[in-house]
N, C-alpha and C positions, 0 to 999 in steps of 0.2 A: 137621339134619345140619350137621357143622362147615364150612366153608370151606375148603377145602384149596388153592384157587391162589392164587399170592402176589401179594402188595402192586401195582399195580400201575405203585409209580415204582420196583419192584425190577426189571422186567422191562424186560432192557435188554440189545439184540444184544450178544453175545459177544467182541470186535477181538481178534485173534489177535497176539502178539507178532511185530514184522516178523522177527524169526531164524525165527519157527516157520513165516511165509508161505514163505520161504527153503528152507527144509528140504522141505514139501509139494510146494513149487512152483516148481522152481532156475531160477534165472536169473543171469545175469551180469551183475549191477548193477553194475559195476565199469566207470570209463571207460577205462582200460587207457591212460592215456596216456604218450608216454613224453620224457622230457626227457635230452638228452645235455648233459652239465658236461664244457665243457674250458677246457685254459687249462696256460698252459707251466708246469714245476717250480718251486714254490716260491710258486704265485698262491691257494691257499687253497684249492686243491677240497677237501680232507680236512676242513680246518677249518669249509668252509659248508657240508660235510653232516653233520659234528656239530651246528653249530648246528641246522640243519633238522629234524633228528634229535630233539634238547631239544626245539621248540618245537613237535611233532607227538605227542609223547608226552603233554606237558600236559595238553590236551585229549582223553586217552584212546587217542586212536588207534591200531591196528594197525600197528606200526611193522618192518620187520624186513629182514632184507638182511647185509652185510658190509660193513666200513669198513677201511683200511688206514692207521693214523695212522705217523707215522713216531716211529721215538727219538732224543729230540736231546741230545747231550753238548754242553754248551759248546759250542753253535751248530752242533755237527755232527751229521749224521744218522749215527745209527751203525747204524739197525735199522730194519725196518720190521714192526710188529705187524698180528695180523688179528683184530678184534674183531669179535663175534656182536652186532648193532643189539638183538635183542629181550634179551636177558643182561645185554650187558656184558661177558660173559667174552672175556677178549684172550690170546692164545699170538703166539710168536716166530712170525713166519713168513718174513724173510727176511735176509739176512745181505749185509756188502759182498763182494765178489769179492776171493779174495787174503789172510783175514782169518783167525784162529788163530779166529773160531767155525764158519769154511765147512766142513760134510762132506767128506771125502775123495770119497764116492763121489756127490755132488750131480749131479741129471740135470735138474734144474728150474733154468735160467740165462737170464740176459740179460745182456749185455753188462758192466752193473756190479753186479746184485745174485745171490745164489747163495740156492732155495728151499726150503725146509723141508716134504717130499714129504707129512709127514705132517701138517702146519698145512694144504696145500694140500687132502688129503681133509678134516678136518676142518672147513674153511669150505665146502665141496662139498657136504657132507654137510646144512649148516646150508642151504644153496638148496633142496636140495632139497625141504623141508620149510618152504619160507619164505613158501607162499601159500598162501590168500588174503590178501591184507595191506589197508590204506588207503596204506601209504608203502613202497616197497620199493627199498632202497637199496643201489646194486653200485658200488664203490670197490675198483678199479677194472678194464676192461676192457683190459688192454694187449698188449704185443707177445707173452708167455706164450700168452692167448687167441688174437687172429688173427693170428698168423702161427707161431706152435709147435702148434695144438690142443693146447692145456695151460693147466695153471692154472683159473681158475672157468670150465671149462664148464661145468657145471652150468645159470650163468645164462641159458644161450643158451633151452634150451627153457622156462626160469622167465620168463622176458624174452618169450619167445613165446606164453605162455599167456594173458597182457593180464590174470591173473586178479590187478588192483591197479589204484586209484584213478589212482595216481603213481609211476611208476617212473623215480628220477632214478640216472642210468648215469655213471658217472667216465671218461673218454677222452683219449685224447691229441690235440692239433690234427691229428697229423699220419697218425690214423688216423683221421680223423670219415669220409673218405670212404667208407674199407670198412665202419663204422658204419653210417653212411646208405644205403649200394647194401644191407646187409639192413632196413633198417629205415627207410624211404623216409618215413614220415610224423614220423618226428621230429623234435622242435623243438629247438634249439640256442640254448645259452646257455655262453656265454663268459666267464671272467672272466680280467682281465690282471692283476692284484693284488686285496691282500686288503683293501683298501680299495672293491672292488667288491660284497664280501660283504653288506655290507646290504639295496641295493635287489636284489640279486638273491634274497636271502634272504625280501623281502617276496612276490616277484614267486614263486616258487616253491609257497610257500604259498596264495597269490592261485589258482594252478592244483591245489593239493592241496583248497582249500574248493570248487573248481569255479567260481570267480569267473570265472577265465580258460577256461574250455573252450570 
């Protein structure tokens, strides 16, 4: 009679792909940590979470969030764009106060910028849907947020979910505190110019491989 059991350097436990342990068996492998970037107008937050941005994608990683770069004419900002981290894709989303592109009927304002209701759902929309990530990147939390409830809500309960590696959040100095009184375990990183972009840019990374947790 033939032999019918196989070879037996074929016969070898089965390892299940870690997505598929994932799937069987959820758990929140995620260290949800969260990093606040502030630092006054004009000190490079936008710019060092692009770079972070590049430098997290390379390497595959789960990248996704909203960034807010500005438009600059001959050194002046004339716009401020809202670009989707995992796309690319960027739309207008806000305008100076006072300006022949501000809506007549604009309900989304701060002091100097006037907001584009519907760039505003549409980055809303992109939180919504923005986890589970490795790097999740919210540029930025401002006075729209805590103190209009407006603008990226959304992030409040994406930001609450911890369901991300690294969640680096964009802030003003002079709202870190109402930051922090929700968000007590955050760590703070400051930058005063964009000549600080480097070793923070290392050091961010350093907590996105886990080096630093």
């Amino acid at each position: 009679m033939a032999n019918n059991s196989a070879p037996e350097q074929l016969i070898k436990p089965f390892s299940y792909p870690a997505v598929f342990i994932d799937i069987i068996n959820p758990v929140n492998h995620y260290q949800g940590k969260l990093l606040l970037l502030s630092g006054p107008s004009g000190s490079g937050k936008t710019s060092l979470c692009l770079q972070v941005i590049q430098s997290a994608q390379g390497p595959g990683l789960q990248v996704s969030g909203v960034v807010s770069p500005g438009l600059f004419v001959k050194g002046y900002k004339k716009a401020i764009m809202v670009q989707a981290v995992h796309s690319g894709e960027t739309r207008l989303l806000a305008t100076p106060i006072n300006t022949a592109q501000e809506p007549d009927n604009a309900s989304l304002r701060t002091p100097a910028w006037s907001f584009d209701p519907t760039a505003v759902a549409w980055g809303n929309q992109i939180l919504t849907s923005a986890l589970p990530a490795d790097l999740f990147i919210i540029d930025e939390l401002g006075p729209l947020e805590w103190l209009q409830n407006s603008g990226w809500t959304e992030a409040f309960p994406a930001i609450d979910s911890r369901q991300y590696q690294l969640c680096l959040l964009v802030t003003r100095p002079e709202l870190l505190e109402i930051a922090l009184s929700r968000w007590p375990d955050a760590s703070v990183l400051s930058i005063a110019s964009p000549q600080d972009a480097p070793s923070l840019h290392d050091l961010i990374m350093s907590y996105l491989s886990g080096e630093d947790a």
